[in-house]
C-alpha positions as CSV (number, residue, x, y, z in Angstrom):
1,X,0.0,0.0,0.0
2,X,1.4,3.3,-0.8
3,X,1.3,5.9,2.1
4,X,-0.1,9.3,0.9
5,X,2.1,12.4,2.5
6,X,1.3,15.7,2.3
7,X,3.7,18.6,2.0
8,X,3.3,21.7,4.3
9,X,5.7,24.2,3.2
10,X,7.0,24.3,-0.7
11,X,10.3,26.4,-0.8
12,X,13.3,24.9,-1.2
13,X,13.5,21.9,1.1
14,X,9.9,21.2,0.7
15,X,10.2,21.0,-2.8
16,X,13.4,18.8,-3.0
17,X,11.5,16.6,-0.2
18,X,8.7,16.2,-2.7
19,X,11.0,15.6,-5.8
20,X,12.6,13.1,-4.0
21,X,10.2,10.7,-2.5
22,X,8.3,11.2,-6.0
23,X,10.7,10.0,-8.1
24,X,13.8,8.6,-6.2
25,X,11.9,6.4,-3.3
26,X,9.2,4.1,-3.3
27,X,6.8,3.3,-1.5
28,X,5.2,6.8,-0.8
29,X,3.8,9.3,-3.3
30,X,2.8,13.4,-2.7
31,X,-1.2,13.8,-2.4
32,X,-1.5,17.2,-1.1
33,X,0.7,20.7,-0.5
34,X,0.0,23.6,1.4
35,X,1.9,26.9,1.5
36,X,1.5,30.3,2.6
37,X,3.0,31.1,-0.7
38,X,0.1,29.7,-3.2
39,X,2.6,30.4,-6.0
40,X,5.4,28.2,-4.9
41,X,3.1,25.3,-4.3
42,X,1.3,25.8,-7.5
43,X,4.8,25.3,-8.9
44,X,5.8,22.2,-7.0
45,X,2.3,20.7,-7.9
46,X,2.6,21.4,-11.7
47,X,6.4,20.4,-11.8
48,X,6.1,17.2,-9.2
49,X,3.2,15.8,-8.3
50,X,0.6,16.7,-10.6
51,X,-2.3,15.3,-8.8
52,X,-1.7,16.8,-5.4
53,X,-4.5,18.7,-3.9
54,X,-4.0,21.9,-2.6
55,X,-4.6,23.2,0.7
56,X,-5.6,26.2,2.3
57,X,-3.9,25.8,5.3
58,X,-1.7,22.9,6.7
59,X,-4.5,22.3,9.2
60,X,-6.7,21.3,6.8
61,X,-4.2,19.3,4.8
62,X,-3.3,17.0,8.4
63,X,-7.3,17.0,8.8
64,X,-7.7,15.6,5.2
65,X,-8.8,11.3,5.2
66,X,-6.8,11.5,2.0
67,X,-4.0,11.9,3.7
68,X,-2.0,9.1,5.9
69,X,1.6,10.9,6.7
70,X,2.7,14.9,6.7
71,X,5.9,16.5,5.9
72,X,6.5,19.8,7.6
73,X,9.2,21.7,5.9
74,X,7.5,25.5,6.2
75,X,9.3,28.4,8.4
76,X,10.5,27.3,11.8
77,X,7.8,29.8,13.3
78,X,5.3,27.2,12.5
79,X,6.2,23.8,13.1
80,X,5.1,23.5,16.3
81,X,1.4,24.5,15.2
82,X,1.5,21.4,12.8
83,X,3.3,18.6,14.8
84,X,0.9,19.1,17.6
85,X,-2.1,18.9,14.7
86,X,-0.3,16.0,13.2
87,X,-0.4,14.4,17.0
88,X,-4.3,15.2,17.5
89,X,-4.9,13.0,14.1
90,X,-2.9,10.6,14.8
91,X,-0.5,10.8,11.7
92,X,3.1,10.3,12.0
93,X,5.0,13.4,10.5
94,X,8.5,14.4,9.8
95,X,9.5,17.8,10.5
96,X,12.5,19.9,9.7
97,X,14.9,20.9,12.3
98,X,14.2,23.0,14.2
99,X,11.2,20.6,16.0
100,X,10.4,24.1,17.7
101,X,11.8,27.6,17.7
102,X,11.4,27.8,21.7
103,X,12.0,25.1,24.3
104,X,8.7,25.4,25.7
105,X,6.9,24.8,22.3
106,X,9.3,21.6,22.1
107,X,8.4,20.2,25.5
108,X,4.5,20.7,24.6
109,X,5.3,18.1,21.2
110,X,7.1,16.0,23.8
111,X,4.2,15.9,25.9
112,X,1.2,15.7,23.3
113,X,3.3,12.7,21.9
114,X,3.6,10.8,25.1
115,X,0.0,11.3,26.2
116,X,-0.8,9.4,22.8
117,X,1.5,6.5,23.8
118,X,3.0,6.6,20.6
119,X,6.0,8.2,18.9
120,X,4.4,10.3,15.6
121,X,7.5,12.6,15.1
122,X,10.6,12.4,13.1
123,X,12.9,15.4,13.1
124,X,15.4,16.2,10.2
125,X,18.8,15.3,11.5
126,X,20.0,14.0,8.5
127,X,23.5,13.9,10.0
128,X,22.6,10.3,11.4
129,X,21.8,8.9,8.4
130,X,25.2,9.9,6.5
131,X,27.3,7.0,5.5
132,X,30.8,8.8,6.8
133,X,29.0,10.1,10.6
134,X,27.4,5.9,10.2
135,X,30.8,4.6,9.7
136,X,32.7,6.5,12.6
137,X,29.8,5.7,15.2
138,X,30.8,2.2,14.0
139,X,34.3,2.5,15.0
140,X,33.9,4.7,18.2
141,X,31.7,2.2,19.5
142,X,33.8,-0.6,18.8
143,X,37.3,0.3,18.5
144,X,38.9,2.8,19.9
145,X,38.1,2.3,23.3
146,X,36.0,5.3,25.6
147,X,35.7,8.6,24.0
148,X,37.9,11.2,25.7
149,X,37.7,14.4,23.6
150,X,35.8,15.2,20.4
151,X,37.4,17.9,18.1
152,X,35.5,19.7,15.3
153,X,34.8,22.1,12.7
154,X,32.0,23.1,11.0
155,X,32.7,25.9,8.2
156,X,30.9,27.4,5.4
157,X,32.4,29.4,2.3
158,X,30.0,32.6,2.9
159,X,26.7,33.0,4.3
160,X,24.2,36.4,3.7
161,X,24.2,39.6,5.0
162,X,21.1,38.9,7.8
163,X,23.2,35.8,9.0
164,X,23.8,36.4,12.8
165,X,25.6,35.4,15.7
166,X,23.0,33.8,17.3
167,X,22.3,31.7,14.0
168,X,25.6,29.9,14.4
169,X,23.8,28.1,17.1
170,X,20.1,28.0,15.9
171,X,21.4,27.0,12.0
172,X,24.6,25.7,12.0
173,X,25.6,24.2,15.0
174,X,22.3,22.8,15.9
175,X,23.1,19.8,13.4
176,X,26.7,19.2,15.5
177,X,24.7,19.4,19.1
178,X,22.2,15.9,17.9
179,X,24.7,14.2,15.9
180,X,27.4,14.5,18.6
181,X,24.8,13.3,21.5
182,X,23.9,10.1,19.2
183,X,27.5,9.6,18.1
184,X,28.6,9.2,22.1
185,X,25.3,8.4,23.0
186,X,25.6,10.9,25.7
187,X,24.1,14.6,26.9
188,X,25.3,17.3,27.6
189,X,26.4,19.5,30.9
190,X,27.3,22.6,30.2
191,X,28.6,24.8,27.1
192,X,31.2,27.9,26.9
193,X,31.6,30.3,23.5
194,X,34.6,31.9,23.4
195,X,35.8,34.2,20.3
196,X,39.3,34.2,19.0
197,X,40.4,37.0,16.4
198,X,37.7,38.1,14.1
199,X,37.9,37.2,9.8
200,X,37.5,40.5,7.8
201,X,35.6,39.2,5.6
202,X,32.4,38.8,8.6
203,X,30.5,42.2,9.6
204,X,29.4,43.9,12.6
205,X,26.3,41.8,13.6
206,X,28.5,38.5,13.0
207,X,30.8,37.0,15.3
208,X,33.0,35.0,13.1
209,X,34.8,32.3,13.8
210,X,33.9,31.3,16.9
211,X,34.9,28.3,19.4
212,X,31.9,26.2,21.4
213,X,33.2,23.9,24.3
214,X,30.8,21.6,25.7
215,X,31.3,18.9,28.3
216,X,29.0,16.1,28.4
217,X,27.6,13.5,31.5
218,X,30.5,10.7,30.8
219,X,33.0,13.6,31.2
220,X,33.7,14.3,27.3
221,X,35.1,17.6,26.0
222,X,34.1,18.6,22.8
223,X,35.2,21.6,20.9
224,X,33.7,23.1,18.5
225,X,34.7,25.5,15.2
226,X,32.1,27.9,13.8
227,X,33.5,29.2,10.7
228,X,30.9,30.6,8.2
229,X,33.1,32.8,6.2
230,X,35.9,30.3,5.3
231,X,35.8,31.0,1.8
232,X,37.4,28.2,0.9
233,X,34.4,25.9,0.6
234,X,32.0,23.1,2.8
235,X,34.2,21.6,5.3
236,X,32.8,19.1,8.2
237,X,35.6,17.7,9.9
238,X,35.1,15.5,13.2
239,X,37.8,13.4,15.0
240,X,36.7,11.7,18.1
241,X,39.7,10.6,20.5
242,X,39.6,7.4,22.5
243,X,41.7,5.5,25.1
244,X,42.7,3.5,22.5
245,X,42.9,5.2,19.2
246,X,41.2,8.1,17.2
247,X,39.0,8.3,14.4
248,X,38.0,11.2,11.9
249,X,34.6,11.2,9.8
250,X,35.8,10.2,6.1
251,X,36.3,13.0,3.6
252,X,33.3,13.2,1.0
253,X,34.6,10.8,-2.0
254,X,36.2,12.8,-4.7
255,X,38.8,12.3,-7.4
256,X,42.6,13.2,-6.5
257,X,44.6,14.6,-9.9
258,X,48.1,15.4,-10.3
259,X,48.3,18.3,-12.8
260,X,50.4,21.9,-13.0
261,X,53.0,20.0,-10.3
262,X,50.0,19.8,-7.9
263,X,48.3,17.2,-6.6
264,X,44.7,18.1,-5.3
265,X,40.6,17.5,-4.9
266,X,37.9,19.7,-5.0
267,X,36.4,20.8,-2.3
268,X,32.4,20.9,-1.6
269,X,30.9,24.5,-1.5
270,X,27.7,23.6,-0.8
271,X,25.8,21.6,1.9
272,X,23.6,20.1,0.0
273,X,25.8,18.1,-2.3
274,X,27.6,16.8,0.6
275,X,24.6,15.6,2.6
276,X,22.6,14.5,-0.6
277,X,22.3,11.3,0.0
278,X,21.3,11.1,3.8
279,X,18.5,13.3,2.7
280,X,17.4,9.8,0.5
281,X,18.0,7.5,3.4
282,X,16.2,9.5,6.5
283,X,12.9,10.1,4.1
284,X,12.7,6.2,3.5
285,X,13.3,5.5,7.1
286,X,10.7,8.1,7.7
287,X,8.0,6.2,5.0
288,X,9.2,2.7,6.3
289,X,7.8,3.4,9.7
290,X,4.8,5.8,8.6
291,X,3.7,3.0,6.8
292,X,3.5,1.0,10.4
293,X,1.8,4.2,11.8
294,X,4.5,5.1,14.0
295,X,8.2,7.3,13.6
296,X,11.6,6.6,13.5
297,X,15.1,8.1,13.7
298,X,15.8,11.6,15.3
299,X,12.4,12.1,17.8
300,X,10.8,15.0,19.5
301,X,12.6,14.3,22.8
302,X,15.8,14.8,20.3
303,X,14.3,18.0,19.0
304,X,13.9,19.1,22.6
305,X,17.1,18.5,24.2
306,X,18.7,20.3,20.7
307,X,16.6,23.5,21.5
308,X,17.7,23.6,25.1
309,X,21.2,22.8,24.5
310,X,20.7,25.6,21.4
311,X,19.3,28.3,24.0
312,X,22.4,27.5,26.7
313,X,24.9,28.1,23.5
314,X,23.0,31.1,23.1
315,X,23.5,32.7,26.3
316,X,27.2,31.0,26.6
317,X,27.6,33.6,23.3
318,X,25.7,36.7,25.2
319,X,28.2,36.1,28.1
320,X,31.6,35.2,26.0
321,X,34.0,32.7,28.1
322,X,31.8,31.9,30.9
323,X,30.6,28.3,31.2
324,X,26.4,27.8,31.2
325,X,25.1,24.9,32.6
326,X,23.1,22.7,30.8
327,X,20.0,20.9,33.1
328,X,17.8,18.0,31.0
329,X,14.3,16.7,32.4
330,X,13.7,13.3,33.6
331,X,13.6,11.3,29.5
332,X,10.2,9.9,29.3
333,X,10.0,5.8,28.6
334,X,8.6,6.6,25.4
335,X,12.0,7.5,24.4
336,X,14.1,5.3,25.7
């Protein structure tokens, strides 16, 4: 049987969401798109899924018996509104990070989803379905004895004019604070920003590079490079250190040449090429298990503890060098 999924939210993810499970997965097909932008999914329903209803609202798409599973990719501002619909009715639903722009909003999915007794939510850490982030949790949990120390980077060639300092946390860093908690399978106890030298090439409102330090429950230091004006290209690096060894997330496969008396690769420039294919693999995990009635992968608990982890990073940037502890709730049994 092929589960029907409707699209809330047709810009840029949406639409690639909806391209993709249309014509690269199976098992799933696109029945109905809302967005507050008609236009945009007008376009998405001509250019992708032709016989897609459209909807008014995204309340009224979740609401729709024609529709078994829902995708929420629209502005973080709204998500919470539709995972709790999506809860009320019952539908599972994969939502785009962030799960909720405030912790509070976050803890009211966490609590919806548990007073159903069911998990419903998926949230859009793609990072744990990469093949390089799948292969090092392989070896850190197998062979390098415990983790000690964690170092990072996570660095972008440019980013626009209306990127922030806050944003280094809520859009870039976010995707380092659930991958790193899955990767140790551990949380976190407190977090420190500090700042070394500014790049020129940053501008007043942007604090770039900057340095997080977090320290985790097992006792793990982690450090963290935010580097959004690199220029050079899309670099994630990671190298976890054990008692017995180290390992480093593989480099993206690309083709070495010797030419001009250099030897070289390309580098990435842009995040999507480099997470491509995760994006296939966590939408069929997502279809597999919507298809049972139920979610899988990254859940709302997950989506919580990244938007209070996010808001400590936050205020460790508002008050530069001093350390901000980090305190979790109790984990409900429904995530365990």
């Amino acid at each position: 049987m092929t589960l029907r999924i409707g699209v809330i939210g047709t810009g840029m993810i949406g639409s690639d969401h909806a391209r993709r499970i249309q014509t690269v997965l199976a098992g799933a097909s696109i029945v109905a798109l809302s967005d507050v932008n008609i236009d945009g999914a007008r376009a998405v329903q001509s250019e992708i899924a032709p016989d897609a209803v459209l909807y008014s609202t995204g309340e009224e798409l979740i609401a729709s018996p024609d529709v078994d599973a829902v995708l929420i990719t629209s502005w973080g501002g709204t998500h919470a509104q539709y995972v709790l619909a999506a809860i009320a009715a019952g539908k599972p639903c994969f939502c785009e990070k962030p799960l909720a722009t405030t912790a509070d909003d976050a803890r009211r999915i966490v609590d919806a989803e548990v007073a159903y007794g069911k998990r419903l939510v998926q949230v859009g850490f793609m990072r744990r379905y990469d093949a390089g982030y799948r292969l090092l949790k392989k070896v850190v949990d197998s062979e390098i004895g415990t983790p000690l120390m964690v170092h990072t980077a996570h660095r972008n060639p440019t980013v626009p004019e209306q990127y922030v300092t806050p944003m280094a946390i809520h859009d870039t860093l976010i995707h380092e604070i659930d991958v790193f908690r899955w990767l140790l399978d551990d949380d976190y106890v407190s977090a420190q920003v500090v700042f070394p030298r500014a790049s020129r090439h940053s501008h007043a409102k942007l604090a770039d590079p900057q340095i997080v330090l977090f320290e985790t429950k097992k006792g793990v230091r982690i450090d963290v490079e935010i580097f959004v004006n690199c220029r050079y290209g899309y670099d994630i690096q990671c190298q976890v250190v054990g008692e017995e060894g180290l390992a480093n997330l593989p480099e993206p496969m690309a083709i070495v040449t010797r030419k001009d008396a250099k030897v070289q690769n390309a580098i990435l420039t842009d995040w999507k090429d480099r997470f491509v294919d995760s994006y296939d693999v966590e939408l069929a995990d997502f279809i597999q298990a919507a298809s049972r009635g139920t979610a899988a992968g990254p859940s709302s608990w997950d989506g919580y503890v990244a938007s209070i982890t996010s808001d400590a990073c936050v205020e460790a940037q508002e008050k530069a060098g001093q350390i901000i502890d980090i305190a979790l709730p109790e984990r409900p049994s429904l995530y365990n």
